[in-house]
C-alpha positions as CSV (number, residue, x, y, z in Angstrom):
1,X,0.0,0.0,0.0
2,X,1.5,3.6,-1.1
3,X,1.1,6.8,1.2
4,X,-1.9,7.8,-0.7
5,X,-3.8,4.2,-0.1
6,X,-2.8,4.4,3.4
7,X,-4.2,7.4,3.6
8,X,-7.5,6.9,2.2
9,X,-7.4,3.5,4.0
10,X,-7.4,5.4,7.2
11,X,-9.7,8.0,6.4
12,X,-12.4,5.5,5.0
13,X,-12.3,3.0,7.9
14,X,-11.5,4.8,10.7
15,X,-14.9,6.4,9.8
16,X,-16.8,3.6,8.3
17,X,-19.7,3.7,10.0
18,X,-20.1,7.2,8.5
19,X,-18.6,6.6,5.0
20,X,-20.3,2.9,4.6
21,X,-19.3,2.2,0.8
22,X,-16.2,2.1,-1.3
23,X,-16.2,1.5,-5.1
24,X,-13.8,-0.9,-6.3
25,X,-13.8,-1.7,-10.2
26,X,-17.5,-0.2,-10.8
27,X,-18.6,-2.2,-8.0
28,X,-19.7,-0.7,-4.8
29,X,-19.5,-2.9,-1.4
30,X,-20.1,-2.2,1.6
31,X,-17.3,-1.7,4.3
32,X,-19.5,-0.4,7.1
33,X,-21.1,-3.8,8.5
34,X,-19.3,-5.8,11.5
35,X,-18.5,-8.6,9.8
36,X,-16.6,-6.8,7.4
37,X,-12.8,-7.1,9.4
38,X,-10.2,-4.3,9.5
39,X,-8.5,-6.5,6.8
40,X,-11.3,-7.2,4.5
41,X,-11.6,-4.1,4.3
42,X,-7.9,-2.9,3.7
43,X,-8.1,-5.2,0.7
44,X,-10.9,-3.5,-0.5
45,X,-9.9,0.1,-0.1
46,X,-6.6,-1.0,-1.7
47,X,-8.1,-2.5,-4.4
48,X,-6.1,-6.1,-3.8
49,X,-9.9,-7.7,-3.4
50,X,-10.1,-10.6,-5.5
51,X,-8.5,-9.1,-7.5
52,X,-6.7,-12.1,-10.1
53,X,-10.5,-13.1,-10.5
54,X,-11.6,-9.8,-11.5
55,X,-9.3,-8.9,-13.8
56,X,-9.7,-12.0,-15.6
57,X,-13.3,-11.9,-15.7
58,X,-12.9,-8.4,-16.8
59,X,-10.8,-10.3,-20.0
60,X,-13.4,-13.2,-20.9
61,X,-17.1,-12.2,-19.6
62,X,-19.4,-11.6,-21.9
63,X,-22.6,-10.2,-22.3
64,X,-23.6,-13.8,-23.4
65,X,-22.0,-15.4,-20.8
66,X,-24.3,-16.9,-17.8
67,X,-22.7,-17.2,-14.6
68,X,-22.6,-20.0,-11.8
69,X,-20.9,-18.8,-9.0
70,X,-19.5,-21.2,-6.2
71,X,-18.4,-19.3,-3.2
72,X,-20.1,-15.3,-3.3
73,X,-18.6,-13.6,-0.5
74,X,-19.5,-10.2,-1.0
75,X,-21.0,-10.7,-4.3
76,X,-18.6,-8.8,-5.9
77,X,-17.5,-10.7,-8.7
78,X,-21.3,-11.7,-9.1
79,X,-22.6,-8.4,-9.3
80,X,-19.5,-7.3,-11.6
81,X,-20.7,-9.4,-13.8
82,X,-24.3,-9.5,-13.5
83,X,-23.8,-5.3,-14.8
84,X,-22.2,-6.9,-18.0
85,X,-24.8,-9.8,-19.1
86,X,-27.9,-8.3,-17.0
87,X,-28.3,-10.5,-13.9
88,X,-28.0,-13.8,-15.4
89,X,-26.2,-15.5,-12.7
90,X,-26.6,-17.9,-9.9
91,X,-24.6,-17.4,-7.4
92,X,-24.0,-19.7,-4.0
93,X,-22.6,-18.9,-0.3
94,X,-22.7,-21.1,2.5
95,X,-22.5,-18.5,5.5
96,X,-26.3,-17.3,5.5
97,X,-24.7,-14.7,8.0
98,X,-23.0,-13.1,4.4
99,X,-26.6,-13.0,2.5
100,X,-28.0,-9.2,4.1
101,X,-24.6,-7.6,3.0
102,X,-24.8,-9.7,-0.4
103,X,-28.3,-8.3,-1.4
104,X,-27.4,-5.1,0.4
105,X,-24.3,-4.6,-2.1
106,X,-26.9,-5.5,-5.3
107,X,-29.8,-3.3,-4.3
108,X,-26.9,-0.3,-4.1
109,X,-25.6,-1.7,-7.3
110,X,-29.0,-1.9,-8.9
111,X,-28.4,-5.5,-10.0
112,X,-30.5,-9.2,-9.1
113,X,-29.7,-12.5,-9.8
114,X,-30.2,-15.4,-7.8
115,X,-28.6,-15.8,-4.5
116,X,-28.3,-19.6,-2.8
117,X,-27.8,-20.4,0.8
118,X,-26.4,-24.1,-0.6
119,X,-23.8,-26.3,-1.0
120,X,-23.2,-27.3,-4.5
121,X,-21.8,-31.0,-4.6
122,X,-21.0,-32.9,-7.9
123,X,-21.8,-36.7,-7.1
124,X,-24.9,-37.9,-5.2
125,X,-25.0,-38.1,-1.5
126,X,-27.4,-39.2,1.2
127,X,-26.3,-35.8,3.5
128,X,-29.6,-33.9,4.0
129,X,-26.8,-31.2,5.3
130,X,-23.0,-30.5,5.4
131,X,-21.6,-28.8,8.1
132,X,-20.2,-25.1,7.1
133,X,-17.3,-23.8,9.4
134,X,-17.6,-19.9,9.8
135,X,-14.5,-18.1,10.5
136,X,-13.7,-15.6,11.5
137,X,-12.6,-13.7,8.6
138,X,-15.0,-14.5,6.1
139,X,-12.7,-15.2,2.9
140,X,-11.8,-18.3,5.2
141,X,-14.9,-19.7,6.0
142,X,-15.3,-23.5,4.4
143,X,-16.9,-27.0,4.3
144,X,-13.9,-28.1,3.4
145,X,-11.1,-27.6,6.0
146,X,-11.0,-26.1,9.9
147,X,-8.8,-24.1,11.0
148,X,-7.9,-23.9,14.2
149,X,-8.6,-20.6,16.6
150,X,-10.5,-19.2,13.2
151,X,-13.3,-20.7,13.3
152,X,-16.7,-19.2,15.2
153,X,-19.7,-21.2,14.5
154,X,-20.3,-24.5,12.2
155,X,-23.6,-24.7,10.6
156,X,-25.6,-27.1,8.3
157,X,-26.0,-26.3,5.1
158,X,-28.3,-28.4,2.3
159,X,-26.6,-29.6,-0.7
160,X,-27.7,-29.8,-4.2
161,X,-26.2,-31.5,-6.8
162,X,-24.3,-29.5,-9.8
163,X,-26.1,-31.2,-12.6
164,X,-29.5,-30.1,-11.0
165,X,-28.2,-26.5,-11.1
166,X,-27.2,-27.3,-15.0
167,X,-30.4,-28.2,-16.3
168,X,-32.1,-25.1,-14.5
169,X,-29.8,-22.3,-15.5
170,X,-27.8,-23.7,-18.1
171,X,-24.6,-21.4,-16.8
172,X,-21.3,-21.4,-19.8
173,X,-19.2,-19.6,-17.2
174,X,-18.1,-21.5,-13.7
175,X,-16.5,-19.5,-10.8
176,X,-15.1,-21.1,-7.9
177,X,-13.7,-20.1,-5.0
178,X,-14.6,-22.3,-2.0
179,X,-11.2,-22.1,0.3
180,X,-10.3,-26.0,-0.9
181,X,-13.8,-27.2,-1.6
182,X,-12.5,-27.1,-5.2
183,X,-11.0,-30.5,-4.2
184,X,-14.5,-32.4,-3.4
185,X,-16.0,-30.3,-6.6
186,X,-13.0,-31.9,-9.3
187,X,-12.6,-35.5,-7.3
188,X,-15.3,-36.8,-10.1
189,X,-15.0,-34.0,-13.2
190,X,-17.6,-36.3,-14.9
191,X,-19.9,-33.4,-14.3
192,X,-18.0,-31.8,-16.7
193,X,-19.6,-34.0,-19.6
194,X,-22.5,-32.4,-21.8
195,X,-22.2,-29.8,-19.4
196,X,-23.0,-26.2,-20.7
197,X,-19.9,-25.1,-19.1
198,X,-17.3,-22.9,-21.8
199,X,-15.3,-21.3,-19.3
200,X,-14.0,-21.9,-15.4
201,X,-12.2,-19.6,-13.5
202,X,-10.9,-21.1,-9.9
203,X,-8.7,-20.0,-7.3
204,X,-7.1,-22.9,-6.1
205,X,-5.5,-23.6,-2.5
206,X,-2.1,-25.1,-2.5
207,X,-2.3,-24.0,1.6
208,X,-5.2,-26.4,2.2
209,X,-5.1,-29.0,-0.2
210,X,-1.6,-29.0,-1.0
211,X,0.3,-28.6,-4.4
212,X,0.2,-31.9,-5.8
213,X,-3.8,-31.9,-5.6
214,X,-3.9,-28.3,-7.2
215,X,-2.0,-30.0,-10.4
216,X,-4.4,-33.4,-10.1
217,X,-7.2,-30.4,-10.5
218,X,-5.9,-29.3,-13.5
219,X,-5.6,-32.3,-15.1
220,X,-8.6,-33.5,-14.6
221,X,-9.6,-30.2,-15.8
222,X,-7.9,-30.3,-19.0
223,X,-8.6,-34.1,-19.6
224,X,-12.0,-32.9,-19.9
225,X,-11.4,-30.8,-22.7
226,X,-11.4,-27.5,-21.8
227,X,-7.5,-25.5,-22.2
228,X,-5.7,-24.2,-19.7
229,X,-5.0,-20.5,-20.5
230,X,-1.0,-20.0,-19.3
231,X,-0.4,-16.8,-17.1
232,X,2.3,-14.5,-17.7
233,X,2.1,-14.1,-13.4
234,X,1.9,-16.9,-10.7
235,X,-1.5,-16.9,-9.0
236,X,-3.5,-19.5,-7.5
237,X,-5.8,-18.3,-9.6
238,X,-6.3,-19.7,-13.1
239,X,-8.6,-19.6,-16.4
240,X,-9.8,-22.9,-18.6
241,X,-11.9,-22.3,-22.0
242,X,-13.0,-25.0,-24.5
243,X,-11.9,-24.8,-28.0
Protein backbone atom coordinates (compact mmCIF):
# COMPACT_ATOMS: atom_id res chain seq x y z
CA UNK A 1 0.00 0.00 0.00
CA UNK A 2 1.48 3.57 -1.06
CA UNK A 3 1.13 6.81 1.23
CA UNK A 4 -1.88 7.83 -0.70
CA UNK A 5 -3.76 4.18 -0.05
CA UNK A 6 -2.83 4.41 3.44
CA UNK A 7 -4.17 7.45 3.63
CA UNK A 8 -7.47 6.92 2.25
CA UNK A 9 -7.37 3.54 3.96
CA UNK A 10 -7.41 5.38 7.24
CA UNK A 11 -9.69 7.99 6.39
CA UNK A 12 -12.37 5.49 4.96
CA UNK A 13 -12.31 3.01 7.88
CA UNK A 14 -11.51 4.82 10.72
CA UNK A 15 -14.94 6.35 9.84
CA UNK A 16 -16.81 3.59 8.25
CA UNK A 17 -19.71 3.69 9.98
CA UNK A 18 -20.12 7.24 8.46
CA UNK A 19 -18.58 6.65 4.97
CA UNK A 20 -20.29 2.88 4.56
CA UNK A 21 -19.33 2.23 0.81
CA UNK A 22 -16.25 2.06 -1.33
CA UNK A 23 -16.23 1.50 -5.11
CA UNK A 24 -13.81 -0.93 -6.26
CA UNK A 25 -13.81 -1.72 -10.21
CA UNK A 26 -17.45 -0.23 -10.83
CA UNK A 27 -18.57 -2.24 -7.97
CA UNK A 28 -19.69 -0.72 -4.85
CA UNK A 29 -19.48 -2.89 -1.44
CA UNK A 30 -20.07 -2.23 1.65
CA UNK A 31 -17.27 -1.70 4.33
CA UNK A 32 -19.51 -0.43 7.06
CA UNK A 33 -21.08 -3.84 8.46
CA UNK A 34 -19.30 -5.79 11.48
CA UNK A 35 -18.53 -8.57 9.78
CA UNK A 36 -16.56 -6.79 7.36
CA UNK A 37 -12.84 -7.14 9.37
CA UNK A 38 -10.17 -4.32 9.46
CA UNK A 39 -8.49 -6.48 6.84
CA UNK A 40 -11.33 -7.18 4.47
CA UNK A 41 -11.62 -4.05 4.27
CA UNK A 42 -7.89 -2.90 3.75
CA UNK A 43 -8.07 -5.25 0.74
CA UNK A 44 -10.91 -3.48 -0.49
CA UNK A 45 -9.87 0.07 -0.12
CA UNK A 46 -6.59 -1.01 -1.65
CA UNK A 47 -8.07 -2.53 -4.36
CA UNK A 48 -6.08 -6.10 -3.84
CA UNK A 49 -9.91 -7.74 -3.36
CA UNK A 50 -10.11 -10.58 -5.53
CA UNK A 51 -8.49 -9.07 -7.48
CA UNK A 52 -6.72 -12.07 -10.08
CA UNK A 53 -10.48 -13.11 -10.48
CA UNK A 54 -11.62 -9.84 -11.47
CA UNK A 55 -9.33 -8.92 -13.80
CA UNK A 56 -9.68 -11.96 -15.60
CA UNK A 57 -13.27 -11.90 -15.66
CA UNK A 58 -12.90 -8.45 -16.85
CA UNK A 59 -10.77 -10.25 -20.04
CA UNK A 60 -13.37 -13.24 -20.88
CA UNK A 61 -17.10 -12.22 -19.58
CA UNK A 62 -19.39 -11.58 -21.90
CA UNK A 63 -22.64 -10.20 -22.30
CA UNK A 64 -23.59 -13.82 -23.44
CA UNK A 65 -22.00 -15.40 -20.81
CA UNK A 66 -24.26 -16.90 -17.80
CA UNK A 67 -22.75 -17.18 -14.64
CA UNK A 68 -22.56 -19.98 -11.80
CA UNK A 69 -20.90 -18.81 -9.03
CA UNK A 70 -19.54 -21.17 -6.22
CA UNK A 71 -18.40 -19.27 -3.15
CA UNK A 72 -20.05 -15.28 -3.33
CA UNK A 73 -18.57 -13.64 -0.46
CA UNK A 74 -19.55 -10.16 -0.96
CA UNK A 75 -20.97 -10.68 -4.31
CA UNK A 76 -18.64 -8.82 -5.87
CA UNK A 77 -17.52 -10.74 -8.70
CA UNK A 78 -21.34 -11.74 -9.09
CA UNK A 79 -22.58 -8.44 -9.26
CA UNK A 80 -19.52 -7.33 -11.61
CA UNK A 81 -20.73 -9.44 -13.83
CA UNK A 82 -24.26 -9.51 -13.51
CA UNK A 83 -23.75 -5.31 -14.84
CA UNK A 84 -22.22 -6.91 -17.96
CA UNK A 85 -24.81 -9.81 -19.06
CA UNK A 86 -27.87 -8.26 -16.99
CA UNK A 87 -28.26 -10.54 -13.94
CA UNK A 88 -27.98 -13.83 -15.39
CA UNK A 89 -26.23 -15.47 -12.69
CA UNK A 90 -26.64 -17.91 -9.92
CA UNK A 91 -24.56 -17.43 -7.41
CA UNK A 92 -23.99 -19.67 -3.95
CA UNK A 93 -22.65 -18.85 -0.32
CA UNK A 94 -22.68 -21.14 2.48
CA UNK A 95 -22.54 -18.54 5.50
CA UNK A 96 -26.35 -17.26 5.49
CA UNK A 97 -24.75 -14.66 7.96
CA UNK A 98 -22.97 -13.12 4.35
CA UNK A 99 -26.57 -12.97 2.54
CA UNK A 100 -28.03 -9.23 4.08
CA UNK A 101 -24.55 -7.63 2.96
CA UNK A 102 -24.78 -9.74 -0.37
CA UNK A 103 -28.34 -8.26 -1.35
CA UNK A 104 -27.41 -5.11 0.38
CA UNK A 105 -24.29 -4.61 -2.07
CA UNK A 106 -26.95 -5.53 -5.31
CA UNK A 107 -29.81 -3.28 -4.31
CA UNK A 108 -26.93 -0.30 -4.07
CA UNK A 109 -25.56 -1.71 -7.34
CA UNK A 110 -28.96 -1.93 -8.93
CA UNK A 111 -28.37 -5.50 -10.04
CA UNK A 112 -30.47 -9.16 -9.13
CA UNK A 113 -29.68 -12.49 -9.85
CA UNK A 114 -30.18 -15.43 -7.79
CA UNK A 115 -28.60 -15.76 -4.48
CA UNK A 116 -28.35 -19.56 -2.85
CA UNK A 117 -27.80 -20.39 0.75
CA UNK A 118 -26.37 -24.13 -0.56
CA UNK A 119 -23.77 -26.26 -1.05
CA UNK A 120 -23.24 -27.25 -4.46
CA UNK A 121 -21.83 -31.04 -4.60
CA UNK A 122 -21.01 -32.92 -7.86
CA UNK A 123 -21.83 -36.66 -7.14
CA UNK A 124 -24.87 -37.88 -5.19
CA UNK A 125 -25.01 -38.15 -1.46
CA UNK A 126 -27.42 -39.18 1.19
CA UNK A 127 -26.34 -35.82 3.46
CA UNK A 128 -29.57 -33.90 4.03
CA UNK A 129 -26.77 -31.24 5.27
CA UNK A 130 -23.01 -30.52 5.39
CA UNK A 131 -21.57 -28.78 8.12
CA UNK A 132 -20.17 -25.12 7.07
CA UNK A 133 -17.34 -23.83 9.44
CA UNK A 134 -17.59 -19.93 9.79
CA UNK A 135 -14.51 -18.12 10.53
CA UNK A 136 -13.71 -15.57 11.46
CA UNK A 137 -12.60 -13.69 8.58
CA UNK A 138 -15.04 -14.46 6.11
CA UNK A 139 -12.66 -15.25 2.86
CA UNK A 140 -11.82 -18.26 5.22
CA UNK A 141 -14.91 -19.67 5.95
CA UNK A 142 -15.28 -23.55 4.36
CA UNK A 143 -16.88 -27.05 4.28
CA UNK A 144 -13.91 -28.10 3.40
CA UNK A 145 -11.14 -27.56 6.00
CA UNK A 146 -10.97 -26.09 9.93
CA UNK A 147 -8.76 -24.08 10.96
CA UNK A 148 -7.92 -23.93 14.19
CA UNK A 149 -8.58 -20.59 16.58
CA UNK A 150 -10.50 -19.18 13.23
CA UNK A 151 -13.35 -20.69 13.28
CA UNK A 152 -16.72 -19.16 15.23
CA UNK A 153 -19.73 -21.24 14.45
CA UNK A 154 -20.26 -24.51 12.19
CA UNK A 155 -23.62 -24.70 10.58
CA UNK A 156 -25.61 -27.07 8.26
CA UNK A 157 -25.96 -26.28 5.14
CA UNK A 158 -28.34 -28.35 2.30
CA UNK A 159 -26.56 -29.63 -0.68
CA UNK A 160 -27.72 -29.79 -4.17
CA UNK A 161 -26.19 -31.47 -6.79
CA UNK A 162 -24.33 -29.49 -9.82
CA UNK A 163 -26.11 -31.15 -12.56
CA UNK A 164 -29.51 -30.14 -11.03
CA UNK A 165 -28.18 -26.52 -11.14
CA UNK A 166 -27.21 -27.27 -15.04
CA UNK A 167 -30.40 -28.21 -16.28
CA UNK A 168 -32.06 -25.10 -14.47
CA UNK A 169 -29.84 -22.26 -15.49
CA UNK A 170 -27.82 -23.70 -18.12
CA UNK A 171 -24.62 -21.37 -16.79
CA UNK A 172 -21.30 -21.36 -19.76
CA UNK A 173 -19.17 -19.56 -17.21
CA UNK A 174 -18.09 -21.48 -13.72
CA UNK A 175 -16.45 -19.54 -10.80
CA UNK A 176 -15.08 -21.05 -7.92
CA UNK A 177 -13.73 -20.09 -5.01
CA UNK A 178 -14.61 -22.29 -1.98
CA UNK A 179 -11.24 -22.14 0.33
CA UNK A 180 -10.26 -25.96 -0.92
CA UNK A 181 -13.82 -27.16 -1.64
CA UNK A 182 -12.52 -27.10 -5.21
CA UNK A 183 -10.98 -30.49 -4.22
CA UNK A 184 -14.53 -32.40 -3.41
CA UNK A 185 -16.01 -30.27 -6.59
CA UNK A 186 -13.01 -31.86 -9.30
CA UNK A 187 -12.60 -35.53 -7.34
CA UNK A 188 -15.29 -36.78 -10.12
CA UNK A 189 -14.98 -34.03 -13.21
CA UNK A 190 -17.57 -36.28 -14.94
CA UNK A 191 -19.93 -33.43 -14.32
CA UNK A 192 -17.96 -31.75 -16.67
CA UNK A 193 -19.63 -33.96 -19.56
CA UNK A 194 -22.46 -32.41 -21.80
CA UNK A 195 -22.18 -29.80 -19.41
CA UNK A 196 -22.99 -26.23 -20.65
CA UNK A 197 -19.86 -25.13 -19.08
CA UNK A 198 -17.34 -22.85 -21.78
CA UNK A 199 -15.29 -21.27 -19.34
CA UNK A 200 -14.02 -21.89 -15.39
CA UNK A 201 -12.15 -19.55 -13.48
CA UNK A 202 -10.89 -21.13 -9.89
CA UNK A 203 -8.67 -20.04 -7.30
CA UNK A 204 -7.06 -22.87 -6.09
CA UNK A 205 -5.48 -23.55 -2.52
CA UNK A 206 -2.14 -25.08 -2.49
CA UNK A 207 -2.29 -24.00 1.60
CA UNK A 208 -5.16 -26.36 2.17
CA UNK A 209 -5.12 -28.98 -0.25
CA UNK A 210 -1.58 -29.01 -1.02
CA UNK A 211 0.31 -28.57 -4.37
CA UNK A 212 0.18 -31.92 -5.76
CA UNK A 213 -3.82 -31.91 -5.61
CA UNK A 214 -3.92 -28.35 -7.20
CA UNK A 215 -1.96 -30.02 -10.43
CA UNK A 216 -4.45 -33.38 -10.05
CA UNK A 217 -7.20 -30.40 -10.53
CA UNK A 218 -5.95 -29.28 -13.54
CA UNK A 219 -5.56 -32.32 -15.10
CA UNK A 220 -8.61 -33.52 -14.60
CA UNK A 221 -9.62 -30.22 -15.77
CA UNK A 222 -7.87 -30.34 -19.03
CA UNK A 223 -8.59 -34.12 -19.59
CA UNK A 224 -11.96 -32.91 -19.88
CA UNK A 225 -11.42 -30.82 -22.74
CA UNK A 226 -11.38 -27.50 -21.77
CA UNK A 227 -7.54 -25.49 -22.23
CA UNK A 228 -5.68 -24.23 -19.73
CA UNK A 229 -4.99 -20.54 -20.54
CA UNK A 230 -1.05 -19.98 -19.29
CA UNK A 231 -0.44 -16.81 -17.15
CA UNK A 232 2.29 -14.51 -17.71
CA UNK A 233 2.08 -14.15 -13.37
CA UNK A 234 1.91 -16.94 -10.70
CA UNK A 235 -1.49 -16.91 -8.97
CA UNK A 236 -3.50 -19.53 -7.51
CA UNK A 237 -5.76 -18.34 -9.64
CA UNK A 238 -6.33 -19.68 -13.09
CA UNK A 239 -8.60 -19.60 -16.37
CA UNK A 240 -9.84 -22.85 -18.63
CA UNK A 241 -11.93 -22.26 -22.02
CA UNK A 242 -12.95 -24.97 -24.49
CA UNK A 243 -11.92 -24.81 -27.96
Amino acid sequence: MNLSQKVKFVATYGFRKLVRWQRLNGVYLNIGDPAISERAGKAIIAGIYEKDENLTLQKTFTSEDILLELGTGLGFNAIFCAKINGGKVVSFEGNSKLLPIIRGNMKKNGVDFELRNQIVITDGTSETHIAFNIADEFWSSSSKTSIPGKITETVQVTPVPIREIFRQYLPTYLLIDIEGGEEDIFDKPAFLENAPIQKILLELHPDIIGEQKCSDIIQKITDQGFTLKESAHPSPVVYFYRR
